[in-house]
py3Dmol code that shows the C-alpha trace and the ligand (Angstrom):
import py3Dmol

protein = """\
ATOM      1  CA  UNK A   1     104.863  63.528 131.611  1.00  0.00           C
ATOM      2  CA  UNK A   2     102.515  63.997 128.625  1.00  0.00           C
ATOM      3  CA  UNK A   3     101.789  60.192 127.747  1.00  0.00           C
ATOM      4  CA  UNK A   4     100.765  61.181 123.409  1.00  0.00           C
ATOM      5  CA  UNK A   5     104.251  63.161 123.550  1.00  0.00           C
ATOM      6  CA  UNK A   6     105.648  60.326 125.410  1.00  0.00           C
ATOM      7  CA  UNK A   7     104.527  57.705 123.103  1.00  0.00           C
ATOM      8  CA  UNK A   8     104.120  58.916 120.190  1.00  0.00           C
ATOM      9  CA  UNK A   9     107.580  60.302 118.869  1.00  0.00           C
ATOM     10  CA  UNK A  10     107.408  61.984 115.619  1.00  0.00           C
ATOM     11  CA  UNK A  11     109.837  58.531 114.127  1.00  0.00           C
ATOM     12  CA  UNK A  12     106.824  56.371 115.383  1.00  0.00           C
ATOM     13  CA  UNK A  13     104.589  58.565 113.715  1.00  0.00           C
ATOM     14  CA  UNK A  14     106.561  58.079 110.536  1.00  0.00           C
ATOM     15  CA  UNK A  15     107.384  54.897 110.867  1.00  0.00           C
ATOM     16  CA  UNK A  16     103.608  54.252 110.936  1.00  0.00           C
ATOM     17  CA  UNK A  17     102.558  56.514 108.383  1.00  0.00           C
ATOM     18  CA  UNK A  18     104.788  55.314 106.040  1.00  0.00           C
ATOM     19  CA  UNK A  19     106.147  51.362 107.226  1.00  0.00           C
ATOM     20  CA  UNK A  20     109.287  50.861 105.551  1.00  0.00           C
ATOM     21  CA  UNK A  21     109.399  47.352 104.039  1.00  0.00           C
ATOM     22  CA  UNK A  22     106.095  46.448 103.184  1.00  0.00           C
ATOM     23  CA  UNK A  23     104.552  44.288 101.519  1.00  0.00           C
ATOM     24  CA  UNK A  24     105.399  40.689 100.450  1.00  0.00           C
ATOM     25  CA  UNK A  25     108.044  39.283  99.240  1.00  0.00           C
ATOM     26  CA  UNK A  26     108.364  37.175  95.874  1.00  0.00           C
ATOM     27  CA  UNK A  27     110.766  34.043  97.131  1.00  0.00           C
ATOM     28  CA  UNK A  28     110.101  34.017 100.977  1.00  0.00           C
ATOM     29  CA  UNK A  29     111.457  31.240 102.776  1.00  0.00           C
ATOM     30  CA  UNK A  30     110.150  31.937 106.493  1.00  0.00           C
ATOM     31  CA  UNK A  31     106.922  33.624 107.296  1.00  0.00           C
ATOM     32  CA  UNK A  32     104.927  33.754 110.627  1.00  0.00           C
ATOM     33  CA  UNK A  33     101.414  35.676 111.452  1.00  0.00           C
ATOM     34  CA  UNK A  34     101.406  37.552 114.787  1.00  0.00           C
ATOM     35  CA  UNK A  35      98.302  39.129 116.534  1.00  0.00           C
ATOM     36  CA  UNK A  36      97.827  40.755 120.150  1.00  0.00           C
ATOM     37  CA  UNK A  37      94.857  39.789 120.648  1.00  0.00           C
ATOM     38  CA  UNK A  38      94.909  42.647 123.996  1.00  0.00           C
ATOM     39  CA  UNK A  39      94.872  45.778 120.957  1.00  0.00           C
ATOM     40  CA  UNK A  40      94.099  43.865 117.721  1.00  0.00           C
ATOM     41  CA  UNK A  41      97.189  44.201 116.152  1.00  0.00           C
ATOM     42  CA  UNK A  42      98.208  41.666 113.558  1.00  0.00           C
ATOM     43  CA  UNK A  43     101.548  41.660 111.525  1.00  0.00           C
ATOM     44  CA  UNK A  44     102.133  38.789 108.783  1.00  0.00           C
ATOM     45  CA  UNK A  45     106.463  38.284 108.897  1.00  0.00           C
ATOM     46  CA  UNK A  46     107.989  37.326 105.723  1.00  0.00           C
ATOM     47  CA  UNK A  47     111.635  36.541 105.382  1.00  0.00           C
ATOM     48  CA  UNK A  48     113.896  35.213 102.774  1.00  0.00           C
ATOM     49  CA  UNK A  49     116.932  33.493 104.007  1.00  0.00           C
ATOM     50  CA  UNK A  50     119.860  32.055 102.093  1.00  0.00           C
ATOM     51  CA  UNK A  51     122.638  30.497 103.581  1.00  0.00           C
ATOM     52  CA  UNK A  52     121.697  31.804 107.000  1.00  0.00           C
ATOM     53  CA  UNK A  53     121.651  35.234 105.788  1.00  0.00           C
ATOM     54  CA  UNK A  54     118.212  37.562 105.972  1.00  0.00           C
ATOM     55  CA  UNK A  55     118.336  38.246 102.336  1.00  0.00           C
ATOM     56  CA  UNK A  56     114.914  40.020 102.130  1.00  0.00           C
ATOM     57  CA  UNK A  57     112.008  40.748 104.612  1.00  0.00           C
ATOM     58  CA  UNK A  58     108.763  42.017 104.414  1.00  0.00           C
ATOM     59  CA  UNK A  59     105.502  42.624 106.749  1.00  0.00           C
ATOM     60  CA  UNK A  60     101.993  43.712 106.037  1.00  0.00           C
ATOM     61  CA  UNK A  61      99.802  44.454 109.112  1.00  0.00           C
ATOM     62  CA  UNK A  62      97.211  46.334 110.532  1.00  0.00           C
ATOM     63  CA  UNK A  63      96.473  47.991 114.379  1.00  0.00           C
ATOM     64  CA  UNK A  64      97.777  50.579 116.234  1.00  0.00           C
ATOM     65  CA  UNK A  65     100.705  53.097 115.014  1.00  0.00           C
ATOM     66  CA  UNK A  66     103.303  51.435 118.284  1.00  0.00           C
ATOM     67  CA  UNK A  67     103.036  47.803 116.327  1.00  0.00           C
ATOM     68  CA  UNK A  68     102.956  49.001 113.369  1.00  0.00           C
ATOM     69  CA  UNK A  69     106.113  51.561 113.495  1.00  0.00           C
ATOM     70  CA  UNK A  70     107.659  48.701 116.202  1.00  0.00           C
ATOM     71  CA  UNK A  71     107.593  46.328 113.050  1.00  0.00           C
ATOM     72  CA  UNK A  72     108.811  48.892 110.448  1.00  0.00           C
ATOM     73  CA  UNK A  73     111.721  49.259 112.489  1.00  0.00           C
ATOM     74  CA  UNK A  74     112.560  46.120 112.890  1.00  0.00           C
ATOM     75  CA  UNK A  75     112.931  45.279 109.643  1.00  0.00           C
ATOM     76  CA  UNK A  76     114.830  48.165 108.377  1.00  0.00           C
ATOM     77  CA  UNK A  77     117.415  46.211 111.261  1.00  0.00           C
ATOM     78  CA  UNK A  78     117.362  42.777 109.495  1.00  0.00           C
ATOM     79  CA  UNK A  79     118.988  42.750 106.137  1.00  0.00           C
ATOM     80  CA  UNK A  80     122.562  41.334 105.668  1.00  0.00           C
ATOM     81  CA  UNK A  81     122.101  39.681 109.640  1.00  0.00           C
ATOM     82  CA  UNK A  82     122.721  36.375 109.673  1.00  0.00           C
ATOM     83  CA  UNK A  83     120.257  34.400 111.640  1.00  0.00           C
ATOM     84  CA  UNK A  84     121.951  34.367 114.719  1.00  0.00           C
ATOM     85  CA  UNK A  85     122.722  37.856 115.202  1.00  0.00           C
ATOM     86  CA  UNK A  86     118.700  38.348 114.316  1.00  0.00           C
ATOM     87  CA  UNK A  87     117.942  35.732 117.656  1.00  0.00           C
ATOM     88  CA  UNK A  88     120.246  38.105 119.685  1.00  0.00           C
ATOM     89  CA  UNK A  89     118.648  41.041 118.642  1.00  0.00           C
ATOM     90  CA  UNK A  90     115.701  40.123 119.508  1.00  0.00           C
ATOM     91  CA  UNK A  91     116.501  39.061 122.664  1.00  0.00           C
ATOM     92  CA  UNK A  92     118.580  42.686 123.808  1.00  0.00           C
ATOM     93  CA  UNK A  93     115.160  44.440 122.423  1.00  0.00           C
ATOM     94  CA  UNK A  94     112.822  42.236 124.837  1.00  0.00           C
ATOM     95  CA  UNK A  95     115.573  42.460 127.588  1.00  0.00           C
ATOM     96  CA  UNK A  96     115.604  46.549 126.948  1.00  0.00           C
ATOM     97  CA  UNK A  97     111.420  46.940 126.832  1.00  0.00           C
ATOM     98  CA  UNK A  98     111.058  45.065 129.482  1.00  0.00           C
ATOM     99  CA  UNK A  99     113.423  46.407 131.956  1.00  0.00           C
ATOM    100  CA  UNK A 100     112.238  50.321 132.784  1.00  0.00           C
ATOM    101  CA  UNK A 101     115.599  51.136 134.414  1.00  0.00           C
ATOM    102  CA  UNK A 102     117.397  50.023 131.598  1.00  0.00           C
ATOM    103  CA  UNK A 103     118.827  53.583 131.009  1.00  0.00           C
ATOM    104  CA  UNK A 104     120.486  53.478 127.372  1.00  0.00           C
ATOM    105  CA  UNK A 105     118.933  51.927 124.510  1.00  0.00           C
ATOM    106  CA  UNK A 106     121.947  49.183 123.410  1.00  0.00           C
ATOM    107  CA  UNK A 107     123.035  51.179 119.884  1.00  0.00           C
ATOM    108  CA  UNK A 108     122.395  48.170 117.739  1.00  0.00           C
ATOM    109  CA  UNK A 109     118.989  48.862 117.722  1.00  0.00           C
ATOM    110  CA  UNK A 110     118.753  52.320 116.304  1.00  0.00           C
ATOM    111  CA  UNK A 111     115.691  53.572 115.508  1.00  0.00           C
ATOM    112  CA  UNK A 112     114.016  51.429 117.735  1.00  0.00           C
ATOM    113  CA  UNK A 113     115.068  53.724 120.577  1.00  0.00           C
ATOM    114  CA  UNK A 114     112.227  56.177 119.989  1.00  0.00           C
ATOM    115  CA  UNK A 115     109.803  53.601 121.567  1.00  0.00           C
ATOM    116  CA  UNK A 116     111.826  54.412 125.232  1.00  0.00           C
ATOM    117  CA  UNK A 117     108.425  55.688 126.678  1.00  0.00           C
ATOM    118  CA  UNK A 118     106.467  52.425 125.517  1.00  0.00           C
ATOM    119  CA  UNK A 119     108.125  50.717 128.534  1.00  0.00           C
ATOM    120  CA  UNK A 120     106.393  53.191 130.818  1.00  0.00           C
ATOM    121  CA  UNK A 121     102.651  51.583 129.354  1.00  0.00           C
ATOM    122  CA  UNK A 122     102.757  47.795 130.097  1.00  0.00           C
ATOM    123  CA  UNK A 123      99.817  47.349 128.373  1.00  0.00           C
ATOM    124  CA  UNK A 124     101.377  48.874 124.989  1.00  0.00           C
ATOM    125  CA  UNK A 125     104.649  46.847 125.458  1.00  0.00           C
ATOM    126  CA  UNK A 126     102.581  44.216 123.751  1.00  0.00           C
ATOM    127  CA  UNK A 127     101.739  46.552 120.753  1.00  0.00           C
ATOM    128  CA  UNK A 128     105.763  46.946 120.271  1.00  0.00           C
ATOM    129  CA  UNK A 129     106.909  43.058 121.270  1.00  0.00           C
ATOM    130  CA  UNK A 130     104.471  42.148 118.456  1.00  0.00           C
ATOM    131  CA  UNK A 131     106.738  42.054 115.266  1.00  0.00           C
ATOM    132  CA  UNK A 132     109.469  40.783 117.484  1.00  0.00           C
ATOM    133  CA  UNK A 133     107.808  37.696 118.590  1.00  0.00           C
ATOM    134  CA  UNK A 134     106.663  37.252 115.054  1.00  0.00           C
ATOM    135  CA  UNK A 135     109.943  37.343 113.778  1.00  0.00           C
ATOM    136  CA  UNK A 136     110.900  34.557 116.209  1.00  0.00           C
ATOM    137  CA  UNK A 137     108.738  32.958 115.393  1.00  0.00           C
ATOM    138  CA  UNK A 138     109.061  32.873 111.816  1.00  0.00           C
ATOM    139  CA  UNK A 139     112.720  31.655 112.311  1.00  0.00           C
ATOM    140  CA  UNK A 140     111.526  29.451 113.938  1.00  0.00           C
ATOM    141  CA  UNK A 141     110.008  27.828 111.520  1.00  0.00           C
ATOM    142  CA  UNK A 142     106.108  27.979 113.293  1.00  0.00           C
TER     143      UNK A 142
END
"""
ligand_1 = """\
1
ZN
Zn 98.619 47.803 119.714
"""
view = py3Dmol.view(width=600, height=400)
view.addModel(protein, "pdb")
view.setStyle({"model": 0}, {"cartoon": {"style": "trace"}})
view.addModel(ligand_1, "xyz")
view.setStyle({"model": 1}, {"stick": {}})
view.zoomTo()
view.show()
């Protein structure tokens, strides 16, 4: 298989051309920095929560395009979920990269299916766990 066709869907490519949700937000209640310190990619997580609900989120970041697209599409997941259903999508996304014979992508996570051929690149599974561990992080409360 051609590992740049592999990995680099055109939606990743747009994702990281153009991040959806960036930027920072004005009333954020939750906010975590990430960085993988294996690529260099850093992502700073804001959210804004009210009454459990993930009312707002934004990112800013820098690295390569798999963390950076990774993170776009997570948040373009986020709004309206309550805080809850954010923990269990973060853990089906971690349970899906991490398991290569995982044959479907679980629906919920929509766009995010497009990094399939990240799981075949242990190294880069990093790059695209990055925003998700942030975002635990922030909820967290670290
Ligand atoms: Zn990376």
């Amino acid at each position: 298989m051609d590992d740049e066709e592999d990995l680099y869907k055109e939606i990743i490519v747009d994702h990281s051309q153009s991040p959806r949700n960036q930027g920072k937000l004005e009333h954020a209640t939750h906010h975590h920095h990430g960085y993988n310190p294996l690529c260099g990619d850093e992502i700073e997580l804001q959210l804004q929560v009210e009454n459990d609900l993930i009312e707002g989120v934004a990112f800013q970041g820098s690295g390569c395009a798999i963390s950076q697209a990774s993170a776009s599409m997570l948040t373009q997941q986020l709004k309206g979920k309550t805080t809850a259903e954010a923990t269990a999508l973060i853990s089906t996304f971690k349970t899906w990269m991490k398991d290569r014979q995982a044959p479907e992508c679980p629906g919920e996570l929509g766009d995010v299916e497009a990094l399939s051929g990240v799981r075949n690149y242990p190294v880069r599974i990093k790059c695209a766990l990055l925003a998700w561990t942030t975002l635990e992080q922030a909820l967290a409360g670290n």
